[in-house]
C-alpha positions, -999 to +999 in steps of 0.1 A: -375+321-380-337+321-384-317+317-412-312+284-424-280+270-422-265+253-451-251+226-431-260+212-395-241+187-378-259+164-355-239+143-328-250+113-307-235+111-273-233+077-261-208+055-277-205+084-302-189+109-282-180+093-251-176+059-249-202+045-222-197+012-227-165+020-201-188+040-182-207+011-180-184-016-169-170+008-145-199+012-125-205-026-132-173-031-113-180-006-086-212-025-079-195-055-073-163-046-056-182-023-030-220-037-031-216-077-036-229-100-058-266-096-052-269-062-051-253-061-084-271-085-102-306-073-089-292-035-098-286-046-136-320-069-137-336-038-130-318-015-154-328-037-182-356-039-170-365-002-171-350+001-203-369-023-223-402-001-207-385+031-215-367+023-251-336+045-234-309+038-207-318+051-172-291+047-146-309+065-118-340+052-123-327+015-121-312+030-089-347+047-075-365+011-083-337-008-062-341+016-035-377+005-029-373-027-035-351-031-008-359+001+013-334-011+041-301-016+022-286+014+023-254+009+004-267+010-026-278+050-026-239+056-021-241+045-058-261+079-064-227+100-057-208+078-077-228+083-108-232+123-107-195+125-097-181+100-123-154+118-145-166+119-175-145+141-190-121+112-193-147+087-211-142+112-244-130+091-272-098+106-285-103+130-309-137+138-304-132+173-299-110+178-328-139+161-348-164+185-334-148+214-338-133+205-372-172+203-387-178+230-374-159+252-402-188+243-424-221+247-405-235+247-368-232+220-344-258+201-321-260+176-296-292+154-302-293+126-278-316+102-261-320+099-221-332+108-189-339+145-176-309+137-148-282+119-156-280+123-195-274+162-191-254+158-160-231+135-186-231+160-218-222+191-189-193+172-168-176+157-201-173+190-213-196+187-242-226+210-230-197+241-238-182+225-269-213+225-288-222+261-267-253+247-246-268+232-282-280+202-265-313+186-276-323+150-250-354+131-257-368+102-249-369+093-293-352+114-312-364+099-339-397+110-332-385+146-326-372+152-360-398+186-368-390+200-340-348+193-344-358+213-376-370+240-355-343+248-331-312+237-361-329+249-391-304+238-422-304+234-458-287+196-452-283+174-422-253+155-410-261+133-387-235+111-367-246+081-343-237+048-331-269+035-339-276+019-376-316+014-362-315+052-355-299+065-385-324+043-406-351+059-392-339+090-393-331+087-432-364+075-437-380+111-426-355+135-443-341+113-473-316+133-493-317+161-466-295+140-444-261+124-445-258+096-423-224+085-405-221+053-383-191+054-360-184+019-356-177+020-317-194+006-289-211-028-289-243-016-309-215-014-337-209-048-339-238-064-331-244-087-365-283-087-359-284-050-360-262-050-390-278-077-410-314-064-397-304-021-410-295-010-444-261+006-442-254+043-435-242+070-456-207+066-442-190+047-419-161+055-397-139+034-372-135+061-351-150+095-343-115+109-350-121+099-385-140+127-395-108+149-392-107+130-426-132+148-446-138+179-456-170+192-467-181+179-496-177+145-488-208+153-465-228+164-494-222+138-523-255+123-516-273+155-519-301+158-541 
């Protein structure tokens, strides 16, 4: 077994690194200027759908459900394209990169994300993240859930884990307590959702912006260590 680190810095993706949010009222747009109306609105009925059955986003499935729902409109599968082809390179919040690689001074990196086994990598490898963080890219379906074996492949003295999620980082504090240092980028619409913040007990440390962690150095990541 390797080495533990001393510190390991876990990022989210979505709405943590790149703002999907945009990705999604882009595609919500594309829908309705090319599509129509219906198509749209049955598209997105489905996509919430899946993802209340799934407990994670899943663009292409939503898609693959339309399709045989109505097996003779075939506009919709030019939708298919669009997705794998979207530039997300340019959905990066500003600074992200800097943030990344400024952390990374102190201990290794990792991307630890929820998603599908398509379009979630095909996301983290054309924004440009799958070679930031060297191919350290961890996708399940709960992360939360995966949290032994996230010990496994980023074995570390301390945790740093950033997401955009407060539910998440609860959870996540829950199962390595002092091991961890939690930081909520408050970005995205899980961010300012008042249920969600009422419902979670604050993190660690909260941020604005992503950016913000070209703030701290590295102690401020370890005050709350045991």
């Amino acid at each position: 077994m390797a080495e533990p680190a001393d510190l390991a810095f876990l990022f989210d993706v979505d709405n943590t690194l790149i703002d999907n949010d945009s990705i999604t009222r882009d595609l919500s747009d594309y829908l309705r200027r090319e599509h129509g109306a219906f198509p749209h609105d049955c598209y997105w009925l489905l996509f919430e759908d899946l993802r209340r059955e799934l407990g994670y986003a899943d663009y292409l499935g939503a898609l693959e459900r339309y399709r045989v729902k109505y097996m003779h409109d075939p506009r919709i599968l030019r939708m298919a394209n669009w997705l794998i082809d979207y530039p997300f390179k340019d959905r990066l919040f500003p600074g992200a990169v800097e943030a990344v690689k400024h952390v990374a001074q102190w201990g290794v990196t990792g991307i630890v994300s929820d998603g599908d086994a398509v379009f979630q990598p095909r996301k983290v490898l054309g924004s440009g993240l799958s070679d930031l963080f060297e191919r350290r890219v961890l996708i399940y379906i709960h992360k939360e859930d995966e949290l032994a074996y996230v010990e496994r492949i980023f074995p570390a003295r301390h945790y740093v884990m950033i997401d955009d999620k407060l539910r998440l980082l609860h959870a996540i504090k829950q199962y390595w307590g002092d091991r961890v240092t939690t930081v909520f980028p408050r970005q995205g619409h899980y961010a300012t959702d008042m249920h969600i913040l009422t419902e979670y007990p604050a993190a660690d440390l909260s941020i604005d912006h992503i950016a913000n962690l070209l703030r701290f150095d590295r102690d401020d990541f370890l005050r709350n260590r045991a």
